[in-house]
N, C-alpha and C positions, 0 to 999 in steps of 0.2 A: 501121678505116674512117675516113676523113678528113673533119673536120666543114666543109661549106663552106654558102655562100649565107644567110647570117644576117646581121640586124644582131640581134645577141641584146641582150635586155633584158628576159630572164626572167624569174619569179616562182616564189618556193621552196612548193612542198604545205604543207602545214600541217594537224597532227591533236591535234585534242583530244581526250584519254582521262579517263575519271572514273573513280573504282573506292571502294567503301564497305567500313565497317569497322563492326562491331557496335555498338552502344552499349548502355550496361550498364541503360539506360531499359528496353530493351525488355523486352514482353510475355512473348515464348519469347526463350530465351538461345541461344547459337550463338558460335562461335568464328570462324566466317565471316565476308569482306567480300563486300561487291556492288557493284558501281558501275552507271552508268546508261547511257542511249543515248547514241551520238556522231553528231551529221552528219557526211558525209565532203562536200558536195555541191563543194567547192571543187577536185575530185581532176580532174586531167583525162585522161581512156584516151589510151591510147599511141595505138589508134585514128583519133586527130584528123587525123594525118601520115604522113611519113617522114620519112627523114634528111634532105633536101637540102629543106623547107619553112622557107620564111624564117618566122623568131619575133619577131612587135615587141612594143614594150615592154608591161608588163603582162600578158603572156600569160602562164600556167602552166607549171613545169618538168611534161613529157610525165613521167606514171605508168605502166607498162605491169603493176606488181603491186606488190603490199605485202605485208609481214607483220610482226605484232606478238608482242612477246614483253612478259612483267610479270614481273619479279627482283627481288633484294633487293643490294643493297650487296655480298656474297659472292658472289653472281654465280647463286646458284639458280636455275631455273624455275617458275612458279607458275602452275598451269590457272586456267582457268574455264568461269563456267557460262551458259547461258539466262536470262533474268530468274523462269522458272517451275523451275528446275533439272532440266530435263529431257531434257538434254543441251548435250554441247562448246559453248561459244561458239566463233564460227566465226574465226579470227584469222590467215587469207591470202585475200588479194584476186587473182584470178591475173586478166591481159586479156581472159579471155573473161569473167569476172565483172563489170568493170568494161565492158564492152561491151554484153552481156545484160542487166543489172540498172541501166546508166544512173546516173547521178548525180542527188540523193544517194544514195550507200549506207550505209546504217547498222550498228554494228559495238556488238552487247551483249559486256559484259563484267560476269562475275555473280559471284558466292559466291568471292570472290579469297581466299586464304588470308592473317592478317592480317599478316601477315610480310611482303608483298609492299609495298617502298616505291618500288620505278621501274616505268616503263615505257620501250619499246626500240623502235621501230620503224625498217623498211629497206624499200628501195624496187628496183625493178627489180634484183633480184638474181637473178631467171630459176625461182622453183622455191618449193615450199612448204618449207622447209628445216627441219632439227631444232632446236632450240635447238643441240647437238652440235656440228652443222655451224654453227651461225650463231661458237660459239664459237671453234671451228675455223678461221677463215675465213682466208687468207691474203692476204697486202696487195692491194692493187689495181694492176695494171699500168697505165702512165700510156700503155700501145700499146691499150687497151680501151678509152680513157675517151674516147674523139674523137666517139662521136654523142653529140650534144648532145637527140636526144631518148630515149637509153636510158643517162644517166649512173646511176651505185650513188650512192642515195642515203641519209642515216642521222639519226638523231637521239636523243636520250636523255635525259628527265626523271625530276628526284623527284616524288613524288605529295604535292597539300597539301589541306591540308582543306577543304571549301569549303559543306556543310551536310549535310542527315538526308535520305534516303528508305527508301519500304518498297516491299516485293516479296512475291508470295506466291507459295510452293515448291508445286506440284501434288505432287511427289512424298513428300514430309512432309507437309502440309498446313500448315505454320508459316506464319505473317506475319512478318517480318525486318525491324524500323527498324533502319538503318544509319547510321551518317555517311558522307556522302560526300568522295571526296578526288578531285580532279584533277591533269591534267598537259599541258599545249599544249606540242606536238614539232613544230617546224619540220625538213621533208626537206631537208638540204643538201647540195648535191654536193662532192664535194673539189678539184675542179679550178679554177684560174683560167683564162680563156678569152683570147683574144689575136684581135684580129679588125683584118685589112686589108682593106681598101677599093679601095683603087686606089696609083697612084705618082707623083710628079709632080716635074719638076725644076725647079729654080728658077734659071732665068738670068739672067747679065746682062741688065739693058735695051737696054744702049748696046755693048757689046762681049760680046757671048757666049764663051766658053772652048772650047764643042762646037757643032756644028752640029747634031750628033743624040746622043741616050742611048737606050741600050735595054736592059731590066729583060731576063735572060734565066733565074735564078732566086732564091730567098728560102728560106731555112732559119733555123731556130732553135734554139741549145742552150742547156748549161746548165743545164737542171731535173733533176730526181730523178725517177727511173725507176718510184718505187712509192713508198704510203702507206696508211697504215692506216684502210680504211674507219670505224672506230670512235673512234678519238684524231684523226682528220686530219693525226696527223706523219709528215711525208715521212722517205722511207730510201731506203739504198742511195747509190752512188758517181755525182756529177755526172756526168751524159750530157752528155760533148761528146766532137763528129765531127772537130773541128779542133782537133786540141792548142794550136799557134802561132796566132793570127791574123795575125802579124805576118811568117809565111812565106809566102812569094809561093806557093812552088813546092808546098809543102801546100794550101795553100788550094784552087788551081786543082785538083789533082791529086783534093783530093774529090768537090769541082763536076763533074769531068770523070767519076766514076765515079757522078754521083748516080743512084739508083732515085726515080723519079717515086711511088712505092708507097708512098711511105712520108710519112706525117702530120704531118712534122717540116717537111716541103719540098714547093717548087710548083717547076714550072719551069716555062715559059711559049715556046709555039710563035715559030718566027723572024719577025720580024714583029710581035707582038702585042702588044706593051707597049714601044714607042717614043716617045721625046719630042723635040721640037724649038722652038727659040727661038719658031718662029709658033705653034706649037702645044705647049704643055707640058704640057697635063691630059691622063692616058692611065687611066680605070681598067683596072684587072686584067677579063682572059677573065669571072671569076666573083670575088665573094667571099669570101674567105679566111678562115677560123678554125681555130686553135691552142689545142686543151689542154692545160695543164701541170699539173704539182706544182712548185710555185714556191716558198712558206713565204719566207725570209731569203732564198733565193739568185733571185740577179737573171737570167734569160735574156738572152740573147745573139740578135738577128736580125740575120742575116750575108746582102746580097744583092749577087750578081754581074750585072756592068753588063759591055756595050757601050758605049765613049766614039769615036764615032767611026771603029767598028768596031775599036778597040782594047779587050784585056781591063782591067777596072777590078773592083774590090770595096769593100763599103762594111762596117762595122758598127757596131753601135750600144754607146757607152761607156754610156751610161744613162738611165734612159727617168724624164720628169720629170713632173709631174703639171700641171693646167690655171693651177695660181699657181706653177706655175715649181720646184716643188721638187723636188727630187731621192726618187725613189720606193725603198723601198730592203726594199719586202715584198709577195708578189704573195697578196693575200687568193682563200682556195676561195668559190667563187657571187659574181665580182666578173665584170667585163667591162672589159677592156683595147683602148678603141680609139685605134687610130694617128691621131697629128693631127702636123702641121706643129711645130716647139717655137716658143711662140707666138700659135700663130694655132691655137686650139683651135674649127674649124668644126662637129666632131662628125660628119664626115661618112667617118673613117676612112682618106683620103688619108697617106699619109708622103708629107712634102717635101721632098727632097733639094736642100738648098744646093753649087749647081755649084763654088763654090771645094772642098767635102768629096770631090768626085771626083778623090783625087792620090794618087800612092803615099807621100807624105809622112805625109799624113794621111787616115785612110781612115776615122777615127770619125765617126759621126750622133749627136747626141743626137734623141730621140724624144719629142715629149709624147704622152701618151695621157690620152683623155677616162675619164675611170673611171666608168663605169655598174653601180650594184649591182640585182642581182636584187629585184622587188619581192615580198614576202611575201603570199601571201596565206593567213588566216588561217582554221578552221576552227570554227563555231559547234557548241557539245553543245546536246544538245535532252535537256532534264529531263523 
């Protein structure tokens, strides 16, 4: 599904886990850890929207389920319990939970085995999954990852000490001081996001080149196809649709066969995104947004123009950041908007410099406004 209508300026979930370990003080002895309550109240249900709900800044990455897992460095599984141990601690949030039970939700984690030194959690993965399957899990397809409100989200702490509580077992009848240990896991998505605005060409004042340009569409290659929900490194072989840029008769020959279906590309009805010397601000029908796995490699936005009712293309050699530098790594939970190279308004326009429309020379350099996701964090409740 194609993510459009955002100016995104999201905010990553964030969970804080506690979990306790015995201490050799106590009263009755035990080999058991326990940890304490966590607020979740920061979580927001998938609920709130859908896909096409514009997101502004500050707003929460959409949760539509979680689930946690507690491991040790070998990669084990490790249960828990109730604060009374009188059964499973509950450790998946599906949206109808998050729906029904409202925010905050609260998530005990009790009698951990002391062996357990992380914690795991994952987000909108669709299912209460095994540990098995979470192991299992196969990269992420970068054709899945385009709603920006059901992106696979992940994170993964060690646990550190942080003081003593006690708990008392109904089913033993023991009282249990523990020390407790913590862990704050920020959900992050793996994607870098790419968001256009509109297109606007930059004319002469005094002698214009065209009487009229018209955008008729935009694509993107270059990223990597898939990554590893759990490491965030991209794999697999650079997606690109155009081998040659610099082949007329390739270039056109894709354009002419493009599938509008597909998330990589817009193209844009005849008429709809035209500019001219009196008039040269045109935004786009709707808002544009692009997810990639980007890491080290640099994507590629390739859009074909109308000059006069003549075909033209343009693409971009490289896309440079608000001080001018040369950007040369596309970070996951970042926001990539298109601005003028320049003239960084923040408003997500690309400026097309009228001498850049030539068969000569068909590169754009691009700045884009780099907006990071805002965090927000999760308070435990002791």
């Amino acid at each position: 599904m194609k993510a459009t209508n955002w100016i995104l300026t999201s905010c990553l979930v964030a969970l804080t886990l506690v979990s306790c370990e015995k201490d050799e003080s106590a009263l009755n002895q035990s080999t058991k850890m326990k940890s304490v309550t966590v607020s979740l109240e920061n979580v927001v249900s998938g609920t709130r929207g859908v896909a096409t709900d514009k997101i502004n800044k500050d707003d929460a990455v959409v949760v539509n389920d979680f689930k946690i897992f507690l491991t040790d460095a070998q990669g084990k599984e490790y249960t828990a319990q109730t604060s009374n141990g009188a059964a499973a601690a509950k450790s998946y949030w599906s949206a109808s939970d998050l729906a029904t039970d409202g925010i905050p939700v609260e998530a005990d984690f009790h009698y951990v085995d002391p062996n357990c030194t992380t914690v795991v959690a994952v987000a909108n993965i669709g299912s209460d999954m095994t540990f098995a399957e979470y192991t299992a899990l196969a990269a992420l397809d970068i054709d899945e990852q385009q709603d920006a409100t059901n992106l696979a989200l992940f994170d993964s702490k060690p646990l550190t000490e942080s003081g003593e509580h006690t708990d008392v077992n109904t089913v033993d009848g023991i009282t249990y001081l523990s020390k407790v240990y913590e862990a704050t896991l920020v959900l992050t998505p793996r994607i870098a996001r790419f968001e256009v605005d509109g297109f606007q060409v930059k004319f002469d004042a005094t002698s214009p080149k065209y009487n009229s340009v018209e955008v008729k569409d935009i694509a993107f290659q270059n990223y990597y196809p898939a990554s590893d929900l759990k490491t965030g490194e991209e794999s697999g072989t650079l997606v690109n649709h155009i081998a040659d840029l610099a082949n007329q008769s390739e270039v056109y020959n894709w354009f002419n066969g493009l599938s509008t279906t597909n998330w990589y590309c817009d193209s844009f009805a005849d008429g709809a995104v035209v500019m001219t010397p009196a008039d040269d601000l045109t935004d786009t029908p709707a808002p544009l947004a692009y997810h990639m796995f980007a890491g080290d490699a640099v994507p590629v936005m390739v859009i074909r123009l109308l000059a006069d009712d003549l075909p033209a293309y343009i693409y971009t050699k490289r896309f440079l950041d608000s001080n001018g530098d040369e950007i040369t790594e596309f970070k996951e939970g970042y926001i990539y908007r298109m601005s003028a190279a320049g003239e960084v308004s923040g408003d997500g326009t690309i400026v097309i410099p009228e001498d850049d429309i030539d068969p000569m020379d068909r590169c754009l350099d691009i700045t884009v406004d780099v907006a990071k996701w805002a965090v927000e964090l999760i308070t435990p409740e002791f």
